[in-house]
C-alpha positions as CSV (number, residue, x, y, z in Angstrom):
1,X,56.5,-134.9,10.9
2,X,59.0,-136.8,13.4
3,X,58.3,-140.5,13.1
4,X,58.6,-140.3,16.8
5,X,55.5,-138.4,17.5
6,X,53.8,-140.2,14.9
7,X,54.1,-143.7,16.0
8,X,55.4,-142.8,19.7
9,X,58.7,-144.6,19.2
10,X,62.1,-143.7,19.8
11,X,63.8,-143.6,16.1
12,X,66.8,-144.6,17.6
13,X,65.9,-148.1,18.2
14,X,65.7,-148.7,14.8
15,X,68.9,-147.2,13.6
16,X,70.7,-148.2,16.5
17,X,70.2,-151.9,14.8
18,X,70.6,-150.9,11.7
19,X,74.3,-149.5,13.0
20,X,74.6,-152.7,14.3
21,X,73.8,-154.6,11.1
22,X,76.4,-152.7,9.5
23,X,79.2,-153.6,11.8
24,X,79.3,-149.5,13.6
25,X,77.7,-150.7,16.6
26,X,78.8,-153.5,18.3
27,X,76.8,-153.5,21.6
28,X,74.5,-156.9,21.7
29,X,71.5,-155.9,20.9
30,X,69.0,-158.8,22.3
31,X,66.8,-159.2,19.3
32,X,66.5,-162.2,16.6
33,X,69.2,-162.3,13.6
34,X,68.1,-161.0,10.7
35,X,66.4,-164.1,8.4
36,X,65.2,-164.0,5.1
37,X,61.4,-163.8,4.5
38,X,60.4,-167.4,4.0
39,X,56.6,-166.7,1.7
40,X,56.7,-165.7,-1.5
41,X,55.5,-162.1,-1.5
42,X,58.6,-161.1,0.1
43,X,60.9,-163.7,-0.9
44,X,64.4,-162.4,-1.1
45,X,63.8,-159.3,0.8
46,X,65.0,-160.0,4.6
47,X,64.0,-158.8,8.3
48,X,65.9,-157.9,11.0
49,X,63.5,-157.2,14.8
50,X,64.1,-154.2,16.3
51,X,63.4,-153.8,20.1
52,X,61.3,-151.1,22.0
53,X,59.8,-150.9,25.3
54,X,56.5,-150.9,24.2
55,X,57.1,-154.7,22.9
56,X,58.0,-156.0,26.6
57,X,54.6,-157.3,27.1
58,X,54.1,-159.0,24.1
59,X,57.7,-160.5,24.8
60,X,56.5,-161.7,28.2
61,X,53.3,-163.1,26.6
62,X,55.8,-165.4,24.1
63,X,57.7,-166.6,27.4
64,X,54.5,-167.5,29.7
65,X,52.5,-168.9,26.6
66,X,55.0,-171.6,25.6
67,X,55.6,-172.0,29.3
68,X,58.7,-171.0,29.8
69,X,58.1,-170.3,33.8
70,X,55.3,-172.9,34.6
71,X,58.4,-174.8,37.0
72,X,59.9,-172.0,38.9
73,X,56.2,-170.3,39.7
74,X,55.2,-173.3,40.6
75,X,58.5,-173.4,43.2
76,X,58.0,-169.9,44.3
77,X,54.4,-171.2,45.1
78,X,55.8,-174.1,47.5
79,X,54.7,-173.4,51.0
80,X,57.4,-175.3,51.6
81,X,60.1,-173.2,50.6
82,X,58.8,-170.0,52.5
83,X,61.1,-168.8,55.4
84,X,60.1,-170.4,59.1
85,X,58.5,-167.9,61.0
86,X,57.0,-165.4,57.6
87,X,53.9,-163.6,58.6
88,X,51.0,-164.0,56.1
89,X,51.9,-160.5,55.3
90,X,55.5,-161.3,54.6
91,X,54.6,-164.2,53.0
92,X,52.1,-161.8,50.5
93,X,55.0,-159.5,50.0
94,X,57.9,-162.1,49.4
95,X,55.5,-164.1,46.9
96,X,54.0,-160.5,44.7
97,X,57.9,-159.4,44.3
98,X,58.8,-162.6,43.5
99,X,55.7,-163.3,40.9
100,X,55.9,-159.5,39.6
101,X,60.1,-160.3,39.0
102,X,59.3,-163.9,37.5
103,X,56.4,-162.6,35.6
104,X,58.3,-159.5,33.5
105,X,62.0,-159.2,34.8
106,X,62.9,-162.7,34.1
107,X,61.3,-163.5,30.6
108,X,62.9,-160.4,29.1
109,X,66.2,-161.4,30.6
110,X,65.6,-164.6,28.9
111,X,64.3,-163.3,25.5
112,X,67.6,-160.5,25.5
113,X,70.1,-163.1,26.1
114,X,68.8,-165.9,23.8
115,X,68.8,-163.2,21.1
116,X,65.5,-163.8,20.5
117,X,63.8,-160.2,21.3
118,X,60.7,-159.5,19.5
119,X,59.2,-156.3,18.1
120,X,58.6,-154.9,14.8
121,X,61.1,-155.3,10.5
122,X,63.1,-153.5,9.4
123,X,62.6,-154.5,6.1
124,X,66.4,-155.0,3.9
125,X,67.6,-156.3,0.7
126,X,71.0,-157.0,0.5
127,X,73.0,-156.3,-2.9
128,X,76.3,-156.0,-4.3
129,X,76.6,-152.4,-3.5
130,X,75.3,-153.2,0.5
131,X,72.2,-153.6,2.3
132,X,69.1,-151.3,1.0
133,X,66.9,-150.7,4.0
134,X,63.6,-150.4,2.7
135,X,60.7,-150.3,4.9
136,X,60.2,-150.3,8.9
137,X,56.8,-152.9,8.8
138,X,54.5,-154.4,11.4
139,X,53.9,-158.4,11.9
140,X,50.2,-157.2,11.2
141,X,50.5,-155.4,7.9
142,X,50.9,-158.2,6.1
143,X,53.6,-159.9,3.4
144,X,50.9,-158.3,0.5
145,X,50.6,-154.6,1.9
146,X,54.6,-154.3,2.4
147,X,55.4,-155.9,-0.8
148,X,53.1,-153.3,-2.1
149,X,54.8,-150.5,-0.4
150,X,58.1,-151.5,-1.8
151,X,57.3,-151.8,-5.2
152,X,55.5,-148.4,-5.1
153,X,57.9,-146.6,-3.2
154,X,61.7,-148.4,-3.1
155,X,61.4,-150.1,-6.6
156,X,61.9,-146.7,-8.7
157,X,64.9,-145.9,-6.6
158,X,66.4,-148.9,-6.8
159,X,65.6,-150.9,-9.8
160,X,67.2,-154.0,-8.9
161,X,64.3,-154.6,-6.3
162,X,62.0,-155.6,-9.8
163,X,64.2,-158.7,-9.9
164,X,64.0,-159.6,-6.4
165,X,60.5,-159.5,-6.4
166,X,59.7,-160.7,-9.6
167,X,57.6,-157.7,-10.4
168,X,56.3,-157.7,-14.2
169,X,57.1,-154.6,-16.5
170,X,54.5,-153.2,-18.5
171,X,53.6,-153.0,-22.0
């Protein structure tokens, strides 16, 4: 079954930054730069975020938690910076588009131009014969249940992965 009507997301998202990884796609893309994995479950395995719309509002929730827009909602709030003469009406209206802009438009603006766009992995290693791309993973699965996932399902494809992850033979 399409991966798209099993997790409701458009596959292209993800291989339009994996083009983009690979040098095919140059359009800027918005999200972070790929990093390697820091812990070591997944140490020398990378990430690289791919976008979707469904991650908007966690992206606006990383701009208004570290409060990013504290100063220029608090402007917007000024009474003293409303036009002379605005109704209360007007006033309601000017302030809701404002807020609703400030509140979503502006943070992913933010996020997309600092590069630092948020969503889900596209879990990588690189090699000498180019980058293996081995999972698509979730913040929430957890360093243990990928690892897992790669060493059942990528390690017997591409043997090379037992060194990366310092996986044990048997016998």
């Amino acid at each position: 079954m399409s991966y798209h009507y099993v997790h409701d997301i458009d596959p292209s998202n993800i291989t339009d930054e994996i083009l983009a990884m690979e040098g095919i796609d140059s359009r800027p893309r918005g999200t972070h730069r790929a990093e390697k994995f820091r812990h070591d479950a997944l140490r020398g395995l990378w990430k690289k975020h791919w976008f979707d719309p469904r991650f908007i509002a966690q992206n606006v929730l990383n701009v208004l938690r570290n409060g990013g827009l504290d100063q220029t909602i608090h402007d917007v709030l000024d009474p003293t910076q409303a036009p002379p003469g605005e109704t209360h009406q007007d006033h309601a209206v000017r302030l809701s588009t404002l807020l609703g802009r400030l509140s979503v438009e502006v943070p992913i603006q933010q996020r997309q131009s600092a590069r630092k766009l948020s969503g889900e992995w596209i879990v990588f290693a690189p090699h000498q014969t180019g980058k293996h791309y081995l999972s698509v993973s979730t913040h929430g699965e957890g360093d243990a249940v990928i690892r897992e996932k790669i060493i059942r399902h990528c390690v017997p494809e591409f043997p090379f992965l037992r060194d990366v992850l310092r996986v044990e033979t048997a016998g």
